[in-house]
C-alpha positions as CSV (number, residue, x, y, z in Angstrom):
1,X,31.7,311.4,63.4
2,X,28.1,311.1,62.2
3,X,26.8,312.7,59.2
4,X,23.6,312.7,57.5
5,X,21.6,314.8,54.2
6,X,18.2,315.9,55.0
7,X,16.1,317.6,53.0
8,X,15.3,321.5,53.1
9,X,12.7,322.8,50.6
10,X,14.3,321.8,47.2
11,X,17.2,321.2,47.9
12,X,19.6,319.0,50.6
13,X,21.7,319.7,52.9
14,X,24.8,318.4,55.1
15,X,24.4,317.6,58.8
16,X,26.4,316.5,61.6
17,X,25.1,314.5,64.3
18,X,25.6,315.5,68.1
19,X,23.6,313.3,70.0
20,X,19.6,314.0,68.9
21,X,20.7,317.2,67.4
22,X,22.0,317.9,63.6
23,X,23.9,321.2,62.6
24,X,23.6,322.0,59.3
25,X,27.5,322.1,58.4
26,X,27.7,325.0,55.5
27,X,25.7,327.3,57.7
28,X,28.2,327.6,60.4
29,X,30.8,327.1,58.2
30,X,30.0,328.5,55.1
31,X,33.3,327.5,53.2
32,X,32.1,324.1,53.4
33,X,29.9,323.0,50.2
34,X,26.3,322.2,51.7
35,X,26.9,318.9,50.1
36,X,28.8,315.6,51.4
37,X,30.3,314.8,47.9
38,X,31.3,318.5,46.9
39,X,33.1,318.7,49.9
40,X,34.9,315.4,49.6
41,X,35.9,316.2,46.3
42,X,37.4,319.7,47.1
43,X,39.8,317.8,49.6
44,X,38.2,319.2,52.6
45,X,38.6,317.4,55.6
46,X,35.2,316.9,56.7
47,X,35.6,314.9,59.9
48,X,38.0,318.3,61.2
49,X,35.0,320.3,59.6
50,X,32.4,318.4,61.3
51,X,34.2,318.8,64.6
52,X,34.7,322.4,64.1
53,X,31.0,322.9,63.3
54,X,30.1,321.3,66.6
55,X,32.0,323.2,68.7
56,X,30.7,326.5,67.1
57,X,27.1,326.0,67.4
58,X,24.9,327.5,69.0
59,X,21.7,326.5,70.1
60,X,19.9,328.2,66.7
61,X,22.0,326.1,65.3
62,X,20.7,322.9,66.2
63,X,17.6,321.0,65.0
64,X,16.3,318.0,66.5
65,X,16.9,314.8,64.1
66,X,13.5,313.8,64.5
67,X,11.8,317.2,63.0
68,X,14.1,316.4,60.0
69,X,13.2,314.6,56.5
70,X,16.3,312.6,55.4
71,X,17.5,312.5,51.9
72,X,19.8,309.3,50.4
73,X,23.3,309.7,51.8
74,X,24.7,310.9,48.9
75,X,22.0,311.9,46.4
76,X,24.0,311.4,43.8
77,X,26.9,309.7,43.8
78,X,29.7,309.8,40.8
79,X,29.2,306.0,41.1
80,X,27.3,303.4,42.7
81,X,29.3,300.2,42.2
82,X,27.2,297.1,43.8
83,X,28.5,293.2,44.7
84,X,26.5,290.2,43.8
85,X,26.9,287.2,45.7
86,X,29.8,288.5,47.9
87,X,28.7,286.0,50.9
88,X,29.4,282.2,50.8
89,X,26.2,281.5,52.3
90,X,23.9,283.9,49.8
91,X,26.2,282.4,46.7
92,X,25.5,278.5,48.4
93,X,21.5,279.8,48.7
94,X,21.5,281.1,45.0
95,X,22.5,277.4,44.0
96,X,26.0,278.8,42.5
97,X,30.0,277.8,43.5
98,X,32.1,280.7,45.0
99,X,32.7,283.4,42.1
100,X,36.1,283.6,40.6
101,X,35.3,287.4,40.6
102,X,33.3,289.8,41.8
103,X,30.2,289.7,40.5
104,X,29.7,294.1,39.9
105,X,26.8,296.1,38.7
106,X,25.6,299.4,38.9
107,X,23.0,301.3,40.3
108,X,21.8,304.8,38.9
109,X,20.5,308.0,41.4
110,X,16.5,307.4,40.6
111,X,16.5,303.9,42.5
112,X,18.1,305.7,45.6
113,X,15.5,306.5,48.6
114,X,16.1,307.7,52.0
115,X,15.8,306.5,55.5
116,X,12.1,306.7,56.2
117,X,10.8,306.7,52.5
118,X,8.3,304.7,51.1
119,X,10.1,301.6,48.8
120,X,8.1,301.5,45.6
121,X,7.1,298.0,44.6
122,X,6.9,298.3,41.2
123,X,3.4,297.7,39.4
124,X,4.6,295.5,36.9
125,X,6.3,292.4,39.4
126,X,5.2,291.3,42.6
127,X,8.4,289.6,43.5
128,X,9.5,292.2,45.2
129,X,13.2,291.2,47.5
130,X,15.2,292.8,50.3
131,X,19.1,292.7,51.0
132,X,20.7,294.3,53.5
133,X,24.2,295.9,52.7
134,X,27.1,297.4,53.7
135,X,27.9,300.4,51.9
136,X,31.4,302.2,51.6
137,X,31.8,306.1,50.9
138,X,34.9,306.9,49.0
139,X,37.1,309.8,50.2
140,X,39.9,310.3,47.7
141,X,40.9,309.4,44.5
142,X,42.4,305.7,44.1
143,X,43.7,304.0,41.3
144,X,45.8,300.8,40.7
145,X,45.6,300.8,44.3
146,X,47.0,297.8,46.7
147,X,45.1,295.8,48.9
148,X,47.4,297.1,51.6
149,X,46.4,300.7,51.2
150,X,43.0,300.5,50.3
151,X,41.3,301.6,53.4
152,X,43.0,304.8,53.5
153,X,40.3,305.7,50.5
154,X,37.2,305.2,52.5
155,X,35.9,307.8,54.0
156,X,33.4,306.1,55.7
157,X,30.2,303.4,56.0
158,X,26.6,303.0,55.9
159,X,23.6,300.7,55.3
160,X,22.1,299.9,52.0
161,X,18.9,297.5,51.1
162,X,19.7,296.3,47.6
163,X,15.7,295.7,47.0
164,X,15.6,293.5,44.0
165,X,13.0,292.7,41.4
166,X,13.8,289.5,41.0
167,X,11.6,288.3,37.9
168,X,13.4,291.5,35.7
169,X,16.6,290.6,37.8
170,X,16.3,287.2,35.9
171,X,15.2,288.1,32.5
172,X,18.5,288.8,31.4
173,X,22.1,287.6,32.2
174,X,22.9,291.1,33.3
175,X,21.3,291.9,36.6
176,X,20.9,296.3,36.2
177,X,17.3,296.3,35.1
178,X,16.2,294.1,38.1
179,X,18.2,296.9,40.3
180,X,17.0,299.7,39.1
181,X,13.7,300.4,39.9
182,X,12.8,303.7,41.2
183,X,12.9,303.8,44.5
184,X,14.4,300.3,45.8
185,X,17.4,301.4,46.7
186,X,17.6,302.2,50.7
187,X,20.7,304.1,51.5
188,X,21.4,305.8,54.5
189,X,20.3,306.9,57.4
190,X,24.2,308.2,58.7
191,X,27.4,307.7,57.4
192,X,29.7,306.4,60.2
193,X,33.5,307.5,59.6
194,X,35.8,305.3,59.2
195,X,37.7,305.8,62.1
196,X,35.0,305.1,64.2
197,X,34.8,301.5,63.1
198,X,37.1,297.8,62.9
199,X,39.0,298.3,59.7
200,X,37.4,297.4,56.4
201,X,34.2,297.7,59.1
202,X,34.8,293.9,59.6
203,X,33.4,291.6,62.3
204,X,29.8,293.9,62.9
205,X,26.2,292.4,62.9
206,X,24.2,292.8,59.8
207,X,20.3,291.9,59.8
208,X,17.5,292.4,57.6
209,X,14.3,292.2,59.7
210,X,10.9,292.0,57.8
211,X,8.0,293.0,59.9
212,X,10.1,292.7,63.2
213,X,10.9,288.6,61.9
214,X,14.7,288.5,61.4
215,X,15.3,287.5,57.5
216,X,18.9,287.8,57.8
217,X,21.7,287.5,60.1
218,X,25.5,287.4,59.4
219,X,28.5,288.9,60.1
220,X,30.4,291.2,57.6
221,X,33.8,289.2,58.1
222,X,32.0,286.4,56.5
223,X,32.3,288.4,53.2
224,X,34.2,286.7,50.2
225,X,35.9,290.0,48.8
226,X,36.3,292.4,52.1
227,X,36.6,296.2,51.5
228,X,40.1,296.7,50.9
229,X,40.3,293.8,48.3
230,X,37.4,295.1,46.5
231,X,38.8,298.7,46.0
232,X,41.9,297.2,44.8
233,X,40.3,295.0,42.4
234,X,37.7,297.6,41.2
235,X,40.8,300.3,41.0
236,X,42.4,298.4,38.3
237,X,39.8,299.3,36.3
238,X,38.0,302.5,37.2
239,X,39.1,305.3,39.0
240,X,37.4,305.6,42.2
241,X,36.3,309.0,42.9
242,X,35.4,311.0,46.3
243,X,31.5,310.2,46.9
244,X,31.8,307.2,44.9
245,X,29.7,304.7,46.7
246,X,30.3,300.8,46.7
247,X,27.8,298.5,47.9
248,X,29.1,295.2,49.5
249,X,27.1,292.8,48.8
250,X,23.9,290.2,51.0
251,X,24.1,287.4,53.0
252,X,21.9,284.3,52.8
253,X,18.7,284.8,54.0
254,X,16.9,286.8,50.8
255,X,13.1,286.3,50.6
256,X,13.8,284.4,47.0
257,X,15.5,281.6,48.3
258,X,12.9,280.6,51.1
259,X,10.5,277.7,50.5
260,X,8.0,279.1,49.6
261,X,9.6,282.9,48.8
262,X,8.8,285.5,50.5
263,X,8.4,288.9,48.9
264,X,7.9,292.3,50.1
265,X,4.0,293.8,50.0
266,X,2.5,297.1,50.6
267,X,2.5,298.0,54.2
268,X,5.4,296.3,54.9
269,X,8.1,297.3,56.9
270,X,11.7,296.5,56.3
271,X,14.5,297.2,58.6
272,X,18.6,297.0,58.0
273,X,20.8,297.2,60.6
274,X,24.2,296.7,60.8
275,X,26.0,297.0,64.3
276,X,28.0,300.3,65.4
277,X,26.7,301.7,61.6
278,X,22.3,302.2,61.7
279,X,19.3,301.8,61.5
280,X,17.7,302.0,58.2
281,X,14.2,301.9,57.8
282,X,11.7,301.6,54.6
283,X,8.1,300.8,54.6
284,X,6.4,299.3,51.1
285,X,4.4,301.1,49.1
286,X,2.9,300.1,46.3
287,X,3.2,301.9,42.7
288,X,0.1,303.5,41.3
């Protein structure tokens, strides 16, 4: 299944794709929150849910994707737990050896945008980077989990762009303030459940393309820590909630490493696309 969150007035709401149509979820099933991590976390089985909803709609029920404005994924996630150098060829890029550990930060729900949002490059830094990511969804509750059993947590995939502000990103030895920007955090358009995919989501394109010129192109098995060893690793230390969200990290190809760099401007567009996941698609705007 496909889901999305658009926006409805105020507030957002959960969809499920069916072909170029979305049915808002909660409204055909009203026992079903209107949200994709309230539902998650009251066990529901959304796939089943999402299935049902289809099969009951009518055609009042459908609106055409294209009419709709989408929201981030998960607006706001219980966590956003993001990778740093989780590709051999980004970490040889960055000028650093193979990390002896995940390199984790976080990412708060003001630097989240949607698919089709303006990126906000910030006023105070031109240097302005892209990363395209694979993002995981968490659907139950894991800790001190083994490798072995960590995909039965995920609930499902999507793409990420990890737009970095590089000179804040460097100012100190902790990378958050350089992450956190409002607005440089592309997430969405669809999450892709899990059973649609390879396990782990393993051995699929992934491309940043920068005004149509491809930036980056790599292949998500070329990953250091996969999925399942990440949620092991990260569930020996936090619990890992439903709607958690865990972002997996860039290959080599970042606008910061070029000769010269390259950073995003106003007008730009940026697209991130990983194979059998989406599309995701910012322009740059910049702050006033």
């Amino acid at each position: 299944m496909k889901l999305i969150t658009f926006r409805s007035g105020e507030t957002t709401r959960l969809g499920v794709l069916d072909q170029d149509s979305v049915i808002d979820i909660n409204k055909v099933l009203p026992e079903v929150p209107a949200d994709m991590r309230a539902a998650l976390v009251a066990g529901i089985d959304l796939t089943a849910a999402a299935r049902k909803a289809v099969e009951k709609a009518g055609a009042a029920d459908r609106q055409p994707l294209a009419a709709l404005k989408l929201a981030p994924l998960i607006p706001s996630p219980g966590k956003t737990i993001c990778l740093g150098l989780n590709y051999y060829d980004h970490a040889a890029e960055s000028g650093r050896e193979k990390p002896v550990y995940p390199w984790f930060f976080l990412r708060c729900d003001t630097s989240l945008l949607a698919h089709g949002e303006a990126a906000l490059l910030p006023r105070v830094s031109d240097r302005f980077d892209y990363e395209a990511e694979l993002a995981v969804v968490i659907g139950t509750r894991a800790r001190h989990v083994k490798q072995e059993d960590a995909l039965q947590h995920v609930y499902g995939y999507t793409c990420f762009n990890d737009m970095s502000v590089r000179d804040y990103q460097k100012r100190t030895p902790q990378w958050t303030i350089g992450k956190n920007f409002d607005r440089t955090g592309g997430f969405g358009p669809q999450l892709v459940t899990a059973d649609e995919l390879p396990a782990g989501a393993e051995g699929l394109r992934i491309q940043a393309r920068l005004n149509g010129e491809v930036m980056q192109n790599a292949d998500t098995k070329d990953m250091i820590w996969n999925v399942a060893e990440t949620i092991s690793l990260l569930s020996e230390c936090v619990t890992l909630e439903p709607g958690d969200v865990i972002v997996m990290g860039t290959p080599a190809g970042v606008g910061q490493s070029r000769t010269p760099p390259v950073w995003m401007k106003h007008g730009d567009k940026i697209e991130i696309e990983i194979e059998r996941v989406g599309l995701l698609v910012n322009t740059i705007e910049q702050e006033a």
